[in-house]
N, C-alpha and C positions, 0 to 999 in steps of 0.2 A: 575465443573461448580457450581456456588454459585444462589441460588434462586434470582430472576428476576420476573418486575411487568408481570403480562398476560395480552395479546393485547384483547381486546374485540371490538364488532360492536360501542363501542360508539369512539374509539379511530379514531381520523380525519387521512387521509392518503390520500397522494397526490403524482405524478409521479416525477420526476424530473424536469419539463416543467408546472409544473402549474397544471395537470388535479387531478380531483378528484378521487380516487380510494374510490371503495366501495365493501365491502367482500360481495361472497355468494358462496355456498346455503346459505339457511335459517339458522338460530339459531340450536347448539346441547342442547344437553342435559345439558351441566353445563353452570350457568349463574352466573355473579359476579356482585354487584348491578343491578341484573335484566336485563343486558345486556348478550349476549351469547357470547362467548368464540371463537377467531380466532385458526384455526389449521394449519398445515403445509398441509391441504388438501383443504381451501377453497381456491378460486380463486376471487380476486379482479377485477371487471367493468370500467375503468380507462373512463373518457371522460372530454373535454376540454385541451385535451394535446396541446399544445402553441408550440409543434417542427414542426408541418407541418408551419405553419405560419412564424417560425425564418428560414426556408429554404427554404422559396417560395413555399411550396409544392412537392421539391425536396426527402423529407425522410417522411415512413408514421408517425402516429400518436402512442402514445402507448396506448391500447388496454386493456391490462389484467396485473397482475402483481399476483405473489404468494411469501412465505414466506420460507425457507428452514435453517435450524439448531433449531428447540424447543428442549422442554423438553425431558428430559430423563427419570425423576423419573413419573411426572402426564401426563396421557393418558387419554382423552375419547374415546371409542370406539377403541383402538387401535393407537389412531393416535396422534403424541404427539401437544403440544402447540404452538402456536405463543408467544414470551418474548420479551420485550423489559429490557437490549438495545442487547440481544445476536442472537436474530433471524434476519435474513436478508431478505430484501424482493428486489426484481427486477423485476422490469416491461418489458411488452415484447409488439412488433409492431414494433421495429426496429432492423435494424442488429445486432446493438449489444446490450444487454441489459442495462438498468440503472438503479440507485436506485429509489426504493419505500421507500420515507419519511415520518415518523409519529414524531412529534412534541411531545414533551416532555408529553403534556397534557395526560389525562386517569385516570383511576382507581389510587390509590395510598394504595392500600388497600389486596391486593392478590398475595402472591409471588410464584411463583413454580421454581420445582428444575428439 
């Protein structure tokens, strides 16, 4: 696996449908431009998801979404990182999950391995 930028709280992320996803808990321990660091253990807030609405209400909304594949080599606390573009993230609220989108934008400055 080759070193990848780290996803941080300032990195925008949105469901597949539009809604805003926003990480928590709070901020850890390591911060990269004064932002804190997404891990494969925080869980994302999703709201304004646009699928209840394209199905008349027929399917729920998505909810939450998390990130699954970081780092290998950098840990805080045990738990490895969110990277883009090798971590994946999937939103959940409906049967079957969909992607969690983060746009190119972020830090350009922090790689981990």
């Amino acid at each position: 696996m080759s070193p990848s930028y780290v996803i941080t709280f300032a990195n925008a992320a949105f469901c597949s449908h539009g809604g805003k996803a926003t990480p928590y808990p709070p901020m850890g321990k390591i911060l990269v431009e004064g932002m804190g660091v997404v891990t494969l253990s925080h869980q994302y807030a999703i709201v304004g998801c646009g699928f209840p609405a394209a199905t008349s209400g027929a399917q729920p909304a998505c909810v939450t979404g998390t990130f699954f594949n970081g780092t290998t080599r950098v840990l805080t606390n045990g738990v490895p990182l969110a990277v883009l573009p090798l971590s994946v993230g999937t939103s959940k609220g409906l049967p079957n999950p969909t992607p969690l989108i983060l746009p190119p934008a972020g830090q350009h400055r922090v790689l981990a391995q």
